[in-house]
C-alpha angles and dihedrals in degrees: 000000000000120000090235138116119227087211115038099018095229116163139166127311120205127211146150125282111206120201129215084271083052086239097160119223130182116253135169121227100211117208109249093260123198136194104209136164134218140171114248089207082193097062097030095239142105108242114204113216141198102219131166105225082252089061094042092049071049094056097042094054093043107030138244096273090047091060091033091064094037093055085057100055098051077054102259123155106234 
């Protein structure tokens, strides 16, 4: 599954990790990624969607049609 969210786009960062004898390693700081489900009461279906938290706290303030509509702009397949 990719690490990306349909609505913000939000996607990994990388960095470096440095340990107590400041030896520096690559690492990879993965968006909080969710799999969630709700109805589209205009098109009668249930869409399943791929959100950060950030994207869900989004969807509950603007509504389901709203994102709906803004991941399709961006060009997004809902």
């Amino acid at each position: 599954m990719s690490r990306r969210c349909d609505l913000t786009g939000r996607e990994p960062g990388f960095g470096r990790s440095v340990s107590h004898s400041h030896v520096r390693t690559s690492r990879r700081f993965d968006p909080n990624v969710q799999r969630k489900r709700y109805w589209l009461a205009s098109e009668g279906r249930h869409v399943r969607l791929r959100l950060s938290t950030d994207a869900i706290r989004t969807i509950d303030r603007i509504g389901i049609e709203a994102a709906v509509a803004r991941i399709r702009a961006r060009g997004g397949k809902v």
